[in-house]
N, C-alpha and C positions, 0 to 999 in steps of 0.2 A: 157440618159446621166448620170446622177445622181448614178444609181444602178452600175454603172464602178466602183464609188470610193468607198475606206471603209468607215467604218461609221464614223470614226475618220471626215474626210472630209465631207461626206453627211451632220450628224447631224447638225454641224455649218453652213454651205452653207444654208438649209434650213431654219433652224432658225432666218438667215440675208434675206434671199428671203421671210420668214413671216414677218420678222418686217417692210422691203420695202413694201411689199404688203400693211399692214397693216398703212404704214404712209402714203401712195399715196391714200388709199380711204381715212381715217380721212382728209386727207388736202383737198382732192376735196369735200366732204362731206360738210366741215369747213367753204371753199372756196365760197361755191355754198352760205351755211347761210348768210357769211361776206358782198357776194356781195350784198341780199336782205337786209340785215339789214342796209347792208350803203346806200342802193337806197332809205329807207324810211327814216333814219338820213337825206338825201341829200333832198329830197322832203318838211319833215319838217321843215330845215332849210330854204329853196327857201319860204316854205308857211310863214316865221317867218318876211323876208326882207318883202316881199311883203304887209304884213300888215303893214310893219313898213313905207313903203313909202305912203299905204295909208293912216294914220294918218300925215303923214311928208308933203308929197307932196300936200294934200286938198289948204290949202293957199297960197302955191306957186303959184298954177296952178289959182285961183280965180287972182292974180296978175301978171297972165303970168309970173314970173321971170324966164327968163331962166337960169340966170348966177348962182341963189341959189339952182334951180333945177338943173343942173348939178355936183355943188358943193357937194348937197345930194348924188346923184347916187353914184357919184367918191369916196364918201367914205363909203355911206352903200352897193357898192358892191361887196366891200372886205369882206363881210360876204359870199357870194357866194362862194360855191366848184370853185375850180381851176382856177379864175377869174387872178392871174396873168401870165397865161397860154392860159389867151384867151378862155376856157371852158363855162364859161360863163356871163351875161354879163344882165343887164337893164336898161328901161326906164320910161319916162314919158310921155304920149301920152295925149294929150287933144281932146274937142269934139267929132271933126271930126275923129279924130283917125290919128293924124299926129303928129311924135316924137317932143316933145319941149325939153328933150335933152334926153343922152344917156350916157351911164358912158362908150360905145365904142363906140365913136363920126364917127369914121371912119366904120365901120359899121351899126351903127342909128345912120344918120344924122340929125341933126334939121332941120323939115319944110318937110320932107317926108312922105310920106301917108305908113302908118303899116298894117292897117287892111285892111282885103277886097284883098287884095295883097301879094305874094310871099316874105318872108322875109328871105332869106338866106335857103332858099330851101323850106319852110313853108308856104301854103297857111293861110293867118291867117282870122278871121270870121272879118263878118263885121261890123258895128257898131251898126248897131242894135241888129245882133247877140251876140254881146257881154254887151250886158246888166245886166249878171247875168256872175259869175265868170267860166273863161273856164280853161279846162288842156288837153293839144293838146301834145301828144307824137306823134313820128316817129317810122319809120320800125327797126330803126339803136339802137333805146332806148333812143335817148333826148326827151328832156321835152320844153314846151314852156306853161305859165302861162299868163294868162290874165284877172284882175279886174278890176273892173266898182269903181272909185272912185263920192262918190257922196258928195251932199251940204247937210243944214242942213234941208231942205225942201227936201230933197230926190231926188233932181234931178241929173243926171248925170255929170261933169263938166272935168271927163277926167277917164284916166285908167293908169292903171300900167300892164307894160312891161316887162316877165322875161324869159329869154330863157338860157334853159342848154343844153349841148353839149351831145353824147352819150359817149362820152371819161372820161367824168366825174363822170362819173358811173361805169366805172371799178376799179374791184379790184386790189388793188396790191398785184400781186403777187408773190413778193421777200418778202415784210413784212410779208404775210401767208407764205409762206413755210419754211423762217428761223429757228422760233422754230420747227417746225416738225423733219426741216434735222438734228437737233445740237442733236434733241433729237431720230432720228430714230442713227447718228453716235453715239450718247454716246451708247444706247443699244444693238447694233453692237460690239461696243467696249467689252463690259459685254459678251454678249450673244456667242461671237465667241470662245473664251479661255474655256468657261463655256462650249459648245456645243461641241468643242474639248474633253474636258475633260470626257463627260459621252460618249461621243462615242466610245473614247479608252478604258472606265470602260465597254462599253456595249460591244465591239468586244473582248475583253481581255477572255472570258471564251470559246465564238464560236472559236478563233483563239486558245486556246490550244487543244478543243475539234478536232477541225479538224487535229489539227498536231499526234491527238493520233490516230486517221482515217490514215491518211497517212503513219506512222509507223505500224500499223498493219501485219505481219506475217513477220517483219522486227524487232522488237522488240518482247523482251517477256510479255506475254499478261498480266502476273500478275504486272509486271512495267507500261505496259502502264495506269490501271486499276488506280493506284498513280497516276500518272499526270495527270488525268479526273479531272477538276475544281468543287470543292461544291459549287452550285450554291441554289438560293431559288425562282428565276424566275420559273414560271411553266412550259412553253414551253422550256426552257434551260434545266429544270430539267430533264424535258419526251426525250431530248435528249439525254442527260449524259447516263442516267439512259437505254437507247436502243444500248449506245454504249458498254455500260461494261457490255449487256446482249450479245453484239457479241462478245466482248473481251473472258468472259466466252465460250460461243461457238467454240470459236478459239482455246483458251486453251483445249476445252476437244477433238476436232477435230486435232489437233496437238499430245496429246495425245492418241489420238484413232491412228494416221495412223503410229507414232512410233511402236506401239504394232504390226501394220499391218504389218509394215516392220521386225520385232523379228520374228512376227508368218511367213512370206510368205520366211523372209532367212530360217529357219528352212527347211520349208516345200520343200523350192527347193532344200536344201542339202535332203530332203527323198527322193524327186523325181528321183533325182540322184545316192540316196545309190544304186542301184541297179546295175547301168551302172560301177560307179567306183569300185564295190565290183569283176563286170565280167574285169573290166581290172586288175584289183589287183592280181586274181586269176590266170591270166594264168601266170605270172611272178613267182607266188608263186609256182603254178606246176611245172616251169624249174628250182624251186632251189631243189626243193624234188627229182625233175629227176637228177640233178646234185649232191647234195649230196649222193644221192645212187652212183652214178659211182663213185666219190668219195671214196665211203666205198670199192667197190669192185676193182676199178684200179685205185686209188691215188698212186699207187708205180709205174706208167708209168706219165713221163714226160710231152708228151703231152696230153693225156688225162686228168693230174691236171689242168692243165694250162689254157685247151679250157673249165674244166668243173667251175674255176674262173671266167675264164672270162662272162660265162652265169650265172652265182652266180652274179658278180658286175652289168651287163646288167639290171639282174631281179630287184638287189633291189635300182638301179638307178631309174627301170622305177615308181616302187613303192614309191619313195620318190620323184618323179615330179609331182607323182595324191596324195599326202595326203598334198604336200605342195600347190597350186592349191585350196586344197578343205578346210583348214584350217582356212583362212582371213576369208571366208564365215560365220565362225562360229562367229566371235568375232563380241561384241558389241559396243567397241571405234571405232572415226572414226578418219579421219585423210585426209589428198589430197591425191587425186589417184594418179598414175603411168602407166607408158604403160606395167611397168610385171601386173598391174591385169588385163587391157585387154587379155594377153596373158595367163593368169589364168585362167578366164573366157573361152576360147577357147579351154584351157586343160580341163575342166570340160564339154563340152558342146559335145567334140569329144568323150568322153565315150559312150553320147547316141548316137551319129548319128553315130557312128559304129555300133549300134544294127539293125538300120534302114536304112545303106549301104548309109546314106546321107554327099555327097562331103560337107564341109568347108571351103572356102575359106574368107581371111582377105588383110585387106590393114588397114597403118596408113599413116594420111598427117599431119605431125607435123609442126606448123606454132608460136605456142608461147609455154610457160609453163603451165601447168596443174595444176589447181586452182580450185575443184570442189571435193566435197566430196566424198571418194572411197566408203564408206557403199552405199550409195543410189548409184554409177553407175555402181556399181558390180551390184546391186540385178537386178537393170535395165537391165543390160545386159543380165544378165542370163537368166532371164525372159523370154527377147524378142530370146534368141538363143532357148532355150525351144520351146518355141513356133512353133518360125521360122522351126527349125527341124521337129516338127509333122508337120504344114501344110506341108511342102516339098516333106515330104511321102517317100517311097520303094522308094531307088535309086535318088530321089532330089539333089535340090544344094542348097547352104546358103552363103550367100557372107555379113560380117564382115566389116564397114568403120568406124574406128575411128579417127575423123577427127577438132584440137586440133587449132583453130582460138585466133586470141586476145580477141576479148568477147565473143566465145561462143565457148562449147566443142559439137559436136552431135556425137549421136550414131547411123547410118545408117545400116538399118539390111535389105536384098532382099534374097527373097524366091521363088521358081517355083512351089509354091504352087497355087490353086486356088485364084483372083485376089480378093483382101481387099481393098478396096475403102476408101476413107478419110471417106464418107456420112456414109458409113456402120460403123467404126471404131465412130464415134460421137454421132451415134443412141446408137452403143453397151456399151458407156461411160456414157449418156443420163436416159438411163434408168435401169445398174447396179449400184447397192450401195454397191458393194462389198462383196455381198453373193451368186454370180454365179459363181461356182469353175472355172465354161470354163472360165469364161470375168478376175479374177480374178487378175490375173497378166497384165492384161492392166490396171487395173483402178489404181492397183498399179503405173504405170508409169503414170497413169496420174494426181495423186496423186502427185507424186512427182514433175511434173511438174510445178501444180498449185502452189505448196507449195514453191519451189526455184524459182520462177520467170520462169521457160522454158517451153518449146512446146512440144508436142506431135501429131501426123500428122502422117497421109500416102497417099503415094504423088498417084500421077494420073496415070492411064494407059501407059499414051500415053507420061510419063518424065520415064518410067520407061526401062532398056535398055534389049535387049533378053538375053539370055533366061528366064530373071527372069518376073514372074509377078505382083509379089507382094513388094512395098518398103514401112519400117514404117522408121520416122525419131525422134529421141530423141534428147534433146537439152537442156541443163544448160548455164548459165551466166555464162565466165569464170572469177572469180572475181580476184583482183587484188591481194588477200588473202583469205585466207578460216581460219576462227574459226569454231574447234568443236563441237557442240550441245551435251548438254545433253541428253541424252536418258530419257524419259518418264518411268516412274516405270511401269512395267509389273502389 
C-alpha cells in the first residue's frame, strides 16, 4: 500500500505508524509494570491495616466490644484500596472464627461462622488451620488475608479478617495511557511536517532525475545533462552520474545517425546518378538532333517549329529530373509536402526504367503534413530503391502515401520474393549499420526509433496479389514540426 504513495507521503505516514507503534508497546510494557507494582503497593497496604487491627483489635475482642470493634473497622477500612466501591472490605473474627463485626455489616454479618466455610465464593481454612497467618488468593486475582490475633500469654483470642476484590487490582487504564497519547500526538504533530519535509527534499533530485529520463531524445541531450540534479547521496549519485553517461551516449548516437543520413542522402543521390544521367541523356540527344535540323532546315516553317517544340519537350523533361533530384542534396530541413512524394517517384522511375519495373502510387490525404521532409524523402527513397531491386526484370512497386491526424506512413509493396516482419527484425537485430545490403533499412529504422515511429512488414496473408511483399513506415504527425540542427559532419 505504502510503496503507491511518494515519499513526500510515505516518510510521514511511517514515522507516525513508528511513533504509534512505539507508544502502544512502551504503554503495555508500562502498563504491565504499573499493574505489578500497584498489586504489591495494594498487598503492602492490606498487610499495613491488618497489623494495625491487630494491635487495635487485641482488647476489644478480650471485651467482646462489638460497637468499638465496628467503629474500628468502619474507619481503618478506608485505608483499604477501593473500599468505597465495595472492593474491599474487613473484619474481626473471634475464637471460634465467627465475625464480631464487619466494616460491611451486610456482607460480614455479626455472629456468623467465617472460617472453615464459603465466604463470598472463598473457602476460608479452619480454625485450626488458621493459626499462623494465611494469604488465599483466587483464579480471578483477589486476595483474602487472615491473622491469628493473640494474648500476651500467646494464646489465640481471635483473628483479623481482610478480603480484596480482583477489581482492585486493576490498572487504570485511562490514567496509563493519557501521557503516552499527549505525547505520541505532540510527536505526531512534530514528526509529520518534519517527515513531509525531508521526503519532498529526498524525492525532489529522483523526480528531476526521472523528468530528465522522460525527456530523453525529446530534448537536447546537452540541456538535459543541466537539469540533472548535483546530488552528494551515493546511490542518487551512481544514478545521476549513469544518466548523463546515456545522455552522452544519445548525444554522440544522435550525432552519429545525422551523419548517417548526410552520408546514405549522398550515397542514394550516387546510386541514382546513373539512372538520371541515362534519362538526362536521351532528352539531350533530341536537342543535338534538333539543333542540327535546325542548322540545315530552320528556313522551313514547319520543320523550326516541330524542331522547338522537341528543344522545349527535351529541356522540360531535364528540368523535372534535376528539380526532383535537387532537395535531395540540401541539408536544412523543413515539413514535407506531397511534390516531395512525387519527387521521390521522379527519381525512383529513372531506375526502374532500367529494370522495365511498373510504379505505381496512391495518396489518402486525411490532415496536413507535419513531419520532417529530409528524413521522409531519404526514407522513401531508400525503401523505393530497394523495393525496385527486389521486384526484379519486369516487377511492380506500388507507392502509399497516406497523411492521417497522428500519423504520416509510408507504405511501399513489391512482387519481389516475400520479406517477412521476423526476417526484416532479425536483419535490424543483428546490423549496426555496416552491412551495405541491410544498410538502408537500418536507416529507417533508425529513424524510426529516433521520431517516435514504426517500421514493420506486414504479413503474407494482409498482403493483396500481386504483390508479396509489404514494408510500412510511419512518423507521428505532429501538430508542428521544428527543424533540427544538423550534427557537424
Amino acid at each position: 500500500m505504502l510503496p503507491r504513495f511518494p515519499y513526500r507521503i510515505q516518510i510521514p505516514l511511517v514515522l507516525a505508524l513508528a511513533v504509534t507503534l512505539s507508544v502502544l508497546l512502551v504503554s503495555a510494557v508500562t502498563a504491565q509494570i504499573a499493574a505489578r507494582n500497584a498489586r504489591l503497593e495494594i498487598v503492602s497496604t492490606v498487610q499495613r491495616v491488618v497489623d494495625l487491627l491487630v494491635a487495635q483489635g487485641k482488647p476489644l475482642l478480650a471485651q467482646d466490644d462489638t460497637w468499638r470493634a465496628y467503629t474500628l473497622l468502619r474507619n481503618t477500612a478506608a485505608l483499604l484500596p477501593q473500599t468505597s466501591k465495595g472492593q474491599s472490605r474487613a473484619a474481626l473474627l473471634d475464637v471460634q472464627g465467627r465475625f464480631l463485626a464487619g466494616s460491611d455489616p451486610s456482607r460480614l454479618p455479626t455472629g456468623d461462622q467465617a472460617l472453615g466455610v464459603l465466604i463470598n465464593g472463598r473457602l476460608l481454612p479452619t480454625v485450626s488451620d488458621a493459626s499462623r497467618p494465611r494469604i488465599l488468593t483466587t483464579p480471578d486475582g483477589g486476595m483474602t488475608l487472615i491473622e491469628p490475633i493473640r494474648s500476651a500469654d500467646n494464646q489465640i483470642i481471635g483473628f483479623v479478617f481482610a478480603e480484596v476484590d480482583a477489581a482492585a487490582f486493576a490498572p487504570d487504564w485511562a490514567t496509563l495511557s493519557t501521557p503516552a497519547l499527549i505525547g505520541a500526538a505532540l510527536a505526531i504533530l512534530v514528526l509529520v511536517p518534519l517527515g513531509w519535509w525531508l521526503g519532498r527534499r529526498m524525492a525532489r533530485p529522483i523526480a528531476q532525475t526521472a523528468d530528465c529520463i522522460a525527456q530523453i531524445g525529446h530534448t537536447d541531450a546537452e540541456q538535459l545533462q543541466l537539469l540533472l540534479p548535483q546530488v552528494k547521496d551515493p546511490e542518487l549519485m551512481h544514478i545521476a552520474g549513469a544518466v548523463r553517461q546515456l545522455l552522452k551516449e544519445t548525444s554522440a548516437r544522435q550525432a552519429n545517425a545525422q551523419r548517417a543520413l548526410s552520408a546514405e542522402r549522398l550515397a542514394a543521390v550516387g546510386r541514382i546518378t546513373a539512372a538520371v544521367a541515362h534519362e538526362i541523356n536521351n532528352p539531350l540527344a533530341g536537342l543535338i538532333m534538333a539543333t542540327r535540323t535546325l542548322r540545315l532546315h530552320g528556313d522551313q516553317p514547319e520543320a523550326r517549329n516541330r524542331s522547338l517544340d522537341l528543344i522545349e519537350r527535351g529541356l522540360q523533361q531535364v528540368r523535372t529530373i534535376t528539380m526532383a533530384l535537387l532537395p535531395q542534396a540540401r541539408v536544412e530541413d523543413r515539413c514535407m509536402t506531397p511534390g516531395d512524394f512525387d519527387d521521390m517517384l521522379t527519381l525512383a522511375r529513372a531506375s526502374a526504367a532500367q529494370q522495365m519495373v511498373t510504379i505505381t502510387s496512391a495518396t489518402h490525404e486525411q490532415a496536413d503534413l507535419y513531419v520532417p521532409s529530409t528524413v521522409f524523402r531519404q526514407v522513401m527513397l531508400n525503401l523505393l530503391l530497394n523495393a525496385i531491386r527486389a521486384a526484379g526484370q519486369s516487377g511492380q512497386v506500388h507507392a502509399r502515401l497516406s497523411i492521417e491526424t497522428h500519423k504520416v506512413s509510408f507504405v511501399l509493396a513489391n512482387t519481389g520474393q516475400h520479406f517477412s516482419n521476423e526476417r526484416l527484425q532479425k536483419r535490424l537485430m543483428t546490423n549496426d549499420g555496416n552491412d551495405p545490403h541491410g544498410f538502408g533499412l537500418w536507416i529507417c529504422h533508425e529513424f524510426a526509433v529516433r521520431f517516435g515511429g514504426g517500421f514493420s512488414a506486414e504479413q503474407a496473408a494482409d498482403i493483396p496479389p500481386p504483390f508479396t511483399t509489404c514494408l510500412n513506415f510511419w512518423l507521428p504527425n505532429l501538430a508542428r514540426h521544428d527543424p533540427q540542427k544538423p550534427a557537424p559532419d
